[in-house]
C-alpha positions as CSV (number, residue, x, y, z in Angstrom):
1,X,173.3,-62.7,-11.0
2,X,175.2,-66.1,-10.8
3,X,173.8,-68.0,-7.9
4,X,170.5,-67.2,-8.5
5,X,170.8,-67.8,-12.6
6,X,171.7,-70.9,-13.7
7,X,172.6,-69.8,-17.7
8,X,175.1,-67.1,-15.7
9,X,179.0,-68.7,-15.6
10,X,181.4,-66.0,-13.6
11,X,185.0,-65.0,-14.5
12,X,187.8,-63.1,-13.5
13,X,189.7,-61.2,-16.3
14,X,192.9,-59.3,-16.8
15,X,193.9,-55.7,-15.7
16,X,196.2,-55.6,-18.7
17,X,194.9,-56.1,-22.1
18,X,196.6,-56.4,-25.2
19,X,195.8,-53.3,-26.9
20,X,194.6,-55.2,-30.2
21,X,191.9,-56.1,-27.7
22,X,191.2,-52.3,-27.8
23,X,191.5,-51.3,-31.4
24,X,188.7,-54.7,-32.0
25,X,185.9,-53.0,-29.2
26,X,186.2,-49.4,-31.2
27,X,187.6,-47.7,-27.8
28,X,191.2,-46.4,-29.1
29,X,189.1,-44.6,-31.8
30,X,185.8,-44.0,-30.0
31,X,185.9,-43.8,-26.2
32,X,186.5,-40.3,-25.6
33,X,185.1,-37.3,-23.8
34,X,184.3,-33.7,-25.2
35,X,186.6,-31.4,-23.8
36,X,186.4,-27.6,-23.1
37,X,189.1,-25.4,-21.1
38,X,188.1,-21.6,-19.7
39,X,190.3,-19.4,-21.3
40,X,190.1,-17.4,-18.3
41,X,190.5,-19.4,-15.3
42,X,191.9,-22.4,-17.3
43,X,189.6,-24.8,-15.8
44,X,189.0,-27.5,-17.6
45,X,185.3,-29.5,-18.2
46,X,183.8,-31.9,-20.2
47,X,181.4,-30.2,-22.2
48,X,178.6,-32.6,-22.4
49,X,178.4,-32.2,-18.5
50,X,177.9,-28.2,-19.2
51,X,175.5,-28.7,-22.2
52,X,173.8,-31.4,-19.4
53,X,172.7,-28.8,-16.6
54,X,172.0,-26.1,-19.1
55,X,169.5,-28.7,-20.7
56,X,168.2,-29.5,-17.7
57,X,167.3,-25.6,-17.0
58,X,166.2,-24.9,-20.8
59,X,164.0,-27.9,-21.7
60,X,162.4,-26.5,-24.8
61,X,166.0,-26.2,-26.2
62,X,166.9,-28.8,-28.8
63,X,168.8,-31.4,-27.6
64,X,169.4,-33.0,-31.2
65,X,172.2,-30.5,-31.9
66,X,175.7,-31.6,-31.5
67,X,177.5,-30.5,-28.1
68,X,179.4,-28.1,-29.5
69,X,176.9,-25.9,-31.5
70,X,174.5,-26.2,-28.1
71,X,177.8,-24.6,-26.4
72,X,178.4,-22.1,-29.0
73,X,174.3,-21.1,-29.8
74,X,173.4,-20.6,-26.5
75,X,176.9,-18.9,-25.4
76,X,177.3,-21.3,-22.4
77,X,180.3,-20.3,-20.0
78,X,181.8,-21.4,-17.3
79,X,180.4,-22.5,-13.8
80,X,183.3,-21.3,-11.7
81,X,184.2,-17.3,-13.2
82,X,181.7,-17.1,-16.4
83,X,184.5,-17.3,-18.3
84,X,184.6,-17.7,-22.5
85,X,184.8,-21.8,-23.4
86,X,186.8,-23.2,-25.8
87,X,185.8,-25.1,-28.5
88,X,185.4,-28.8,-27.9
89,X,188.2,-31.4,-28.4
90,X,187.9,-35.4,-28.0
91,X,189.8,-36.6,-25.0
92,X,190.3,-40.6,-25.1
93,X,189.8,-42.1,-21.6
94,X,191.9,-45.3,-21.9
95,X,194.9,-45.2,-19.8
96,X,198.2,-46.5,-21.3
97,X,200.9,-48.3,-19.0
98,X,203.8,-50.0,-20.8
99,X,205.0,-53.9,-20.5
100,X,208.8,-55.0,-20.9
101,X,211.7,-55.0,-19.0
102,X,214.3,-53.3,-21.1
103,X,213.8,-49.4,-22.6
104,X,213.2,-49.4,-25.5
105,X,211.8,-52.2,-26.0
106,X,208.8,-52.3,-23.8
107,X,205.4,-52.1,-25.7
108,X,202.0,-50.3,-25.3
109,X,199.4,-51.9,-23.0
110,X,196.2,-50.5,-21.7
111,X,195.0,-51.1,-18.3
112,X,191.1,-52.5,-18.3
113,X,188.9,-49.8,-19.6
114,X,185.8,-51.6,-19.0
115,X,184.7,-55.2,-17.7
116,X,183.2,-56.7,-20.4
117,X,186.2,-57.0,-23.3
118,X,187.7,-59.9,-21.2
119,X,184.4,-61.7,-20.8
120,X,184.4,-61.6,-25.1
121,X,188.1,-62.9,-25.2
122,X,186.9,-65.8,-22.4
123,X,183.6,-66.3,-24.3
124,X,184.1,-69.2,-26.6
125,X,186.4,-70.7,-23.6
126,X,183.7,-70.3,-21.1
127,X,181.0,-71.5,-23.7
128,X,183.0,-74.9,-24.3
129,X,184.6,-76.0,-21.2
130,X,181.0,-75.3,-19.4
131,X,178.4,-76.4,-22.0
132,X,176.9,-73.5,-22.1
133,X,173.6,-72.9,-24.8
134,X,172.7,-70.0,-26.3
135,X,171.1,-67.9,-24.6
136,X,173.6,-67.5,-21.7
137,X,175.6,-65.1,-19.3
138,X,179.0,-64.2,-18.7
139,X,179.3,-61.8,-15.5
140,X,182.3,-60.0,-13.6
141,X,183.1,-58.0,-10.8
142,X,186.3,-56.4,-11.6
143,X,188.2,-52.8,-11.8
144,X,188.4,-50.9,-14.9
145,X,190.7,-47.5,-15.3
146,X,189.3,-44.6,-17.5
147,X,191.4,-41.0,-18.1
148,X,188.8,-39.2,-16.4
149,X,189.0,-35.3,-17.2
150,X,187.1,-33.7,-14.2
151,X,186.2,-37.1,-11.3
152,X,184.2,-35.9,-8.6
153,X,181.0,-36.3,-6.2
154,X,183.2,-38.4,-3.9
155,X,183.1,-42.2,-5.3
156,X,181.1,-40.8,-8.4
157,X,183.3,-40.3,-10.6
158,X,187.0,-41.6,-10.3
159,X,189.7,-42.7,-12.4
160,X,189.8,-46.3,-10.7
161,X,187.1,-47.8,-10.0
162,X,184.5,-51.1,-10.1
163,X,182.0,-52.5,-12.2
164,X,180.3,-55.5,-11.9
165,X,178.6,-56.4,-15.6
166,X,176.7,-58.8,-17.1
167,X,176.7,-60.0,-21.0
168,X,173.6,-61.7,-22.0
169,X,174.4,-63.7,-25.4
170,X,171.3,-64.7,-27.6
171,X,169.7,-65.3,-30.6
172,X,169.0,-61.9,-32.7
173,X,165.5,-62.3,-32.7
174,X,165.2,-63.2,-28.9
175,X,167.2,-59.8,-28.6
176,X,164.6,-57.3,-27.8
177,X,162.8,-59.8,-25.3
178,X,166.1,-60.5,-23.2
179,X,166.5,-56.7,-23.3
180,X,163.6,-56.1,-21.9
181,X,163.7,-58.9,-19.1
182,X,167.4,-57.9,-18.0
183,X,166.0,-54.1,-18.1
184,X,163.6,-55.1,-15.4
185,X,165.7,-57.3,-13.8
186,X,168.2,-54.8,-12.7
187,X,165.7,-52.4,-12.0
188,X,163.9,-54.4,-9.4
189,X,167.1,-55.4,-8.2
190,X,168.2,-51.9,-7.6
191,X,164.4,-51.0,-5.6
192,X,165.2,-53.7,-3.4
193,X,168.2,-52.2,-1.9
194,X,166.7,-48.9,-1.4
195,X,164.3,-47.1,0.5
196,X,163.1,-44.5,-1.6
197,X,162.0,-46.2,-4.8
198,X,160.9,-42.7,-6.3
199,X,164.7,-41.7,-7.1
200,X,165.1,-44.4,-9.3
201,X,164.4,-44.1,-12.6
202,X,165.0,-45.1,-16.2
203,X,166.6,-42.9,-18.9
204,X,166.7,-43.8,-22.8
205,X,170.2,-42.7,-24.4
206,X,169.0,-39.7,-27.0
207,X,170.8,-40.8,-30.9
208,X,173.9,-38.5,-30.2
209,X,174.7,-40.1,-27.2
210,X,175.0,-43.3,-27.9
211,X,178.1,-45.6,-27.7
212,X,179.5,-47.1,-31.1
213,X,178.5,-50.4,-29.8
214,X,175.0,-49.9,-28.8
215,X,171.5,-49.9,-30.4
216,X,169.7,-48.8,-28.3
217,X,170.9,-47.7,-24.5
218,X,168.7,-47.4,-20.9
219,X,170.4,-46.0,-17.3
220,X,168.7,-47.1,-14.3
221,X,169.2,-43.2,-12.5
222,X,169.1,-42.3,-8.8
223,X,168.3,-39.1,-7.9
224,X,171.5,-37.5,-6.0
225,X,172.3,-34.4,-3.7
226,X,173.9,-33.9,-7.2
227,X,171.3,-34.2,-9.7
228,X,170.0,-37.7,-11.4
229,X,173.1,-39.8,-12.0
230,X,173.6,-43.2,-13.7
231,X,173.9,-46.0,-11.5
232,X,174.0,-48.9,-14.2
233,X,173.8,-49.0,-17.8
234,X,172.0,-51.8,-20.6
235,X,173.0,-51.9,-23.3
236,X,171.4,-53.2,-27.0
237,X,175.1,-54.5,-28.5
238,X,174.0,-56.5,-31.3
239,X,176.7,-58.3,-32.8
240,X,179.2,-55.3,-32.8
241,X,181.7,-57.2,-30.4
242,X,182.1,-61.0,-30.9
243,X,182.1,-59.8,-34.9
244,X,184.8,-57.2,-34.1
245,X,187.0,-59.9,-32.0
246,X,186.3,-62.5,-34.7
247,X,187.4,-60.2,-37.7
248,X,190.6,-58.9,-35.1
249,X,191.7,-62.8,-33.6
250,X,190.9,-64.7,-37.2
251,X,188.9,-66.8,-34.7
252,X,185.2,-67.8,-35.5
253,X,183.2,-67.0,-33.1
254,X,180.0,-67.9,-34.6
255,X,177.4,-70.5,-32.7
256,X,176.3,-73.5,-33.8
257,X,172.4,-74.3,-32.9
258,X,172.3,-78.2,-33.3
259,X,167.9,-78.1,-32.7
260,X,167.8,-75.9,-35.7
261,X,170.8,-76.1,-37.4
262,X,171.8,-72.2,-37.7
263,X,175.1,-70.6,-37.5
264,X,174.6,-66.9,-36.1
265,X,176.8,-64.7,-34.4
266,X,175.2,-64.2,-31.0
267,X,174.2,-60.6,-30.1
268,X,174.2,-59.1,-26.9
269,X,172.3,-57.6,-23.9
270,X,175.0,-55.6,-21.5
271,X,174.2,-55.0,-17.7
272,X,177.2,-52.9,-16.3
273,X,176.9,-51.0,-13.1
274,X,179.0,-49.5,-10.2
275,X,180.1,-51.2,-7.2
276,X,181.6,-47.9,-5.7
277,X,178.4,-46.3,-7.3
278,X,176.3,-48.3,-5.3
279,X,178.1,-48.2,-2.0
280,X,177.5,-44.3,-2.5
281,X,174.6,-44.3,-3.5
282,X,173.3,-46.4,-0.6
283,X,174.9,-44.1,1.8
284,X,172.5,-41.4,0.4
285,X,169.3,-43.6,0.3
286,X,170.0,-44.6,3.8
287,X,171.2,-41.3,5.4
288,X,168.4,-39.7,7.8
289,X,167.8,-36.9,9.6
290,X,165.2,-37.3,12.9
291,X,164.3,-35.0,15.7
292,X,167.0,-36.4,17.9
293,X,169.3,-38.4,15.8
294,X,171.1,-39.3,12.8
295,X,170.5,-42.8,11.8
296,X,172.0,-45.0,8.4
297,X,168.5,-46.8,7.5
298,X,170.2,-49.2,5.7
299,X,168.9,-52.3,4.6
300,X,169.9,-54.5,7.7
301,X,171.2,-57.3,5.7
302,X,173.7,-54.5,4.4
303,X,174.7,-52.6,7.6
304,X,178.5,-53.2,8.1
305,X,177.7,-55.1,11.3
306,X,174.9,-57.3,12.1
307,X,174.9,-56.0,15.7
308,X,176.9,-54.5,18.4
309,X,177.3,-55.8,22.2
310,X,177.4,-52.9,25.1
311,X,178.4,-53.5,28.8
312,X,175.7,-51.3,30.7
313,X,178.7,-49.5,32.7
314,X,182.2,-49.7,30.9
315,X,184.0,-49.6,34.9
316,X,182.0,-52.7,36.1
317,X,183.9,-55.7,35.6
318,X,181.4,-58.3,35.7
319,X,179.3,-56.7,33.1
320,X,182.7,-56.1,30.9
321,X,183.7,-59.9,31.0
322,X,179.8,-61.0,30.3
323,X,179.9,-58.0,27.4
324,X,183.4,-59.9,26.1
325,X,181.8,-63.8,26.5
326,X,178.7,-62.7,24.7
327,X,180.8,-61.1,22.0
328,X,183.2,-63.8,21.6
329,X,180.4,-66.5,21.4
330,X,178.9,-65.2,18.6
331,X,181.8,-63.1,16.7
332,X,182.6,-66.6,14.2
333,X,178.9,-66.5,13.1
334,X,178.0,-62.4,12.7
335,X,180.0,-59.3,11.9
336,X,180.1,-57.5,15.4
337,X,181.4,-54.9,17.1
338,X,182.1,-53.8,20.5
339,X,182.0,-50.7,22.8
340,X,182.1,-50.2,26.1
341,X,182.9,-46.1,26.0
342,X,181.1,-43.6,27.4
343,X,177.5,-43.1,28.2
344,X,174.8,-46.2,26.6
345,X,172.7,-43.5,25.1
346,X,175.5,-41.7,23.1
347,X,176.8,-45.4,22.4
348,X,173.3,-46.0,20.7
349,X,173.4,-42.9,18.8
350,X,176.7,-43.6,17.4
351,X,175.8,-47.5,16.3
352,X,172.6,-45.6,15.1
353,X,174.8,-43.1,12.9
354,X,176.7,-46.2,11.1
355,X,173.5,-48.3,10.7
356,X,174.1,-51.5,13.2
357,X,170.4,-53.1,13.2
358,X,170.7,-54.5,16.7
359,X,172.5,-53.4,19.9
360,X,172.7,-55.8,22.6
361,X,172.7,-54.8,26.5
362,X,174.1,-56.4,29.2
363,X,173.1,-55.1,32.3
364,X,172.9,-56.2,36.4
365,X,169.7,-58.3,34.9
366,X,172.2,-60.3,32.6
367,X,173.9,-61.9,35.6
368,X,171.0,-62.6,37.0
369,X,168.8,-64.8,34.6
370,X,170.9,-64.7,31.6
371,X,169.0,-62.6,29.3
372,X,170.0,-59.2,27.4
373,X,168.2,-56.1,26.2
374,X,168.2,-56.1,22.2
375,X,167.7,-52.6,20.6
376,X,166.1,-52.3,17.4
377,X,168.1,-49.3,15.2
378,X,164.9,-48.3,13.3
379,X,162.1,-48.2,15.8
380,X,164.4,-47.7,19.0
381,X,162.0,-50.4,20.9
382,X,163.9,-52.9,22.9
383,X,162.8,-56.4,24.0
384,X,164.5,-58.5,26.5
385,X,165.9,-61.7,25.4
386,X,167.9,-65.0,26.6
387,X,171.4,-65.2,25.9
388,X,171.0,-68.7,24.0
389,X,168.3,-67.0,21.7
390,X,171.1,-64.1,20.4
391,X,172.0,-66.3,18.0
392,X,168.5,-66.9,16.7
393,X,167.2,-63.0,17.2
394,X,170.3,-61.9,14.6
395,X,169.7,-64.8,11.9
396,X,166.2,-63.1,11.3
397,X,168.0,-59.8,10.8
């Protein structure tokens, strides 16, 4: 997003915001979760989740009704004891922390509920002190904190977590074509990390879901052991949040176009997605099942090491300090690891089971004529190789 863009400049923001920042973005009022609790087990769930999978089971029903007449029409209970649901309350997701040294007199702060409010309070910095011309980028990789009622699926849903967004400022009328570019940017982005390309999908926000903010709303979805789940969301902002900051700071945040001599608040094309979602997610994709073996058929360039280096026979000293040279030699350049435990077959299956690409032999041979056996993790074939072309062999990786 920044090294291969040149209109995208990258920041850092703030865990702590002011909460002003908050009341300007619409999220002390409007970022909340419907909330139901069984009065019979006391469980607690966020009802559009419920209304969600009984949709997804009844798709003639109508899904234009608010969540809590789709609750109450079609007498949905709850998934653990079948239990009567309450009726819905709004549960705000922005979590409060406190700033100040003496009590009493410390104020109310909220920890970052998204990434992208800082990038607006750094906009007009970033703009200026880079040059920057409309249409440009702002992007961050950051953690953001929401007051999740029911977190779950492992690293699916948690209370803290990362996001890495993008905002896209242009012209209004050059809105819906950046939309549509950034929509299949991301997209193609996303089926290049995976292997199955048919769990990814797109999904348009229906009117009653949308967020205060957003025009018009797409998720790029991947198919889970869970159901279809949002991996990243982009969003149609319009003006809604440089306006809001302006009105808020008394700052003008307007843009000056000196070719055509316009003043226009810029509008907005949001990409925001999860790094923890992703990491997850490409454990699933990559996770396989074979006759013989479990194997992580991860992208290579992705594995957590680039390769692993194996002594033949862990008690044969010669073939342990060779194993060691090798692996020093080339540890400053790749991630590597090293084993020399137990049998070479299990040893394969296990580099196999955290997705190394490579695992490189040394064997009698080795000390012979200096070359090692190189194990491919997908197609199990093995080729023998010189020592001096290790280097070469895992740059193609």
């Amino acid at each position: 997003m920044t090294q291969e863009h040149d209109a995208v400049v990258p920041i850092e923001g703030s865990i702590i915001t002011h909460p002003r920042v908050w009341e300007a973005s619409g999220h002390i009022q409007n970022f909340t979760d419907p909330l139901v609790d069984c009065l019979s087990c006391k469980r607690r769930f966020r009802a559009d989740h419920l209304v969600e999978a009984f949709l997804e089971e009844n798709e003639s029903t109508n899904r234009n009704e608010q969540i809590n007449e789709l609750l109450h029409t079609h007498n949905i209970k709850c998934p653990e004891c079948g239990g009567k649901l309450t009726d819905v309350r709004t549960f705000n997701l922005m979590v409060e922390t406190s700033l100040g040294v003496v009590d009493g007199e410390k104020r109310t702060a909220y920890l970052k509920g998204e990434a992208c409010q800082t990038i607006y309070l750094d906009y007009e910095n970033v703009r200026q002190s880079m040059s920057m011309k409309i249409p440009f980028g702002i992007a961050q990789i950051g953690k953001a904190f929401r007051n999740e009622i029911t977190p779950g699926h492992f690293l699916f849903r948690q209370r803290e977590f990362e996001q890495w967004d993008l905002q896209w400022f242009t012209h209004p009328d050059e809105m819906e074509k950046w939309y549509e570019y950034w929509k299949e940017e991301r997209m193609a982005w996303y089926k290049n990390l995976v292997n199955h390309k048919d769990k990814l999908r797109f999904r348009k926000h229906d009117q009653n879901e949308l967020a205060h903010y957003a025009k018009v709303a797409y998720d790029i979805e991947y198919e889970t052991p869970f159901g279809w789940k949002e991996w990243e969301g982009i969003h149609w902002r319009q003006d809604w949040d440089l306006s809001r900051h302006s009105q808020f700071s008394g700052k003008d945040l307007s843009y000056f176009d000196d070719r055509t001599k316009e003043r226009y608040i810029p509008w907005i094309v949001e990409t925001s997605g999860g790094v923890d979602r992703t990491f997850l997610f490409l454990l699933l994709d990559a996770y396989t099942e074979e006759k013989d073996r479990t194997v992580l058929k991860i992208r290579k360039d992705l594995a957590p090491f680039n390769a692993t280096i194996l002594p033949l026979v862990e008690s044969d000293p010669e073939l342990v300090a060779k194993a060691q040279e090798i692996y020093q030699e080339n540890r400053k350049q790749f991630i590597l690891s090293y084993d020399q435990k137990g049998s070479i077959g299990k040893r394969y299956k296990k580099q196999d089971e955290v997705g190394t690409p490579s695992c490189i032999t040394i064997d009698q041979q080795t000390l012979r004529d200096s070359t090692v056996t190189i194990r491919d993790r997908d197609t199990m074939e093995q080729e023998r190789v010189k020592i001096s072309h290790i280097h070469e062999v895992l740059q193609g990786v």
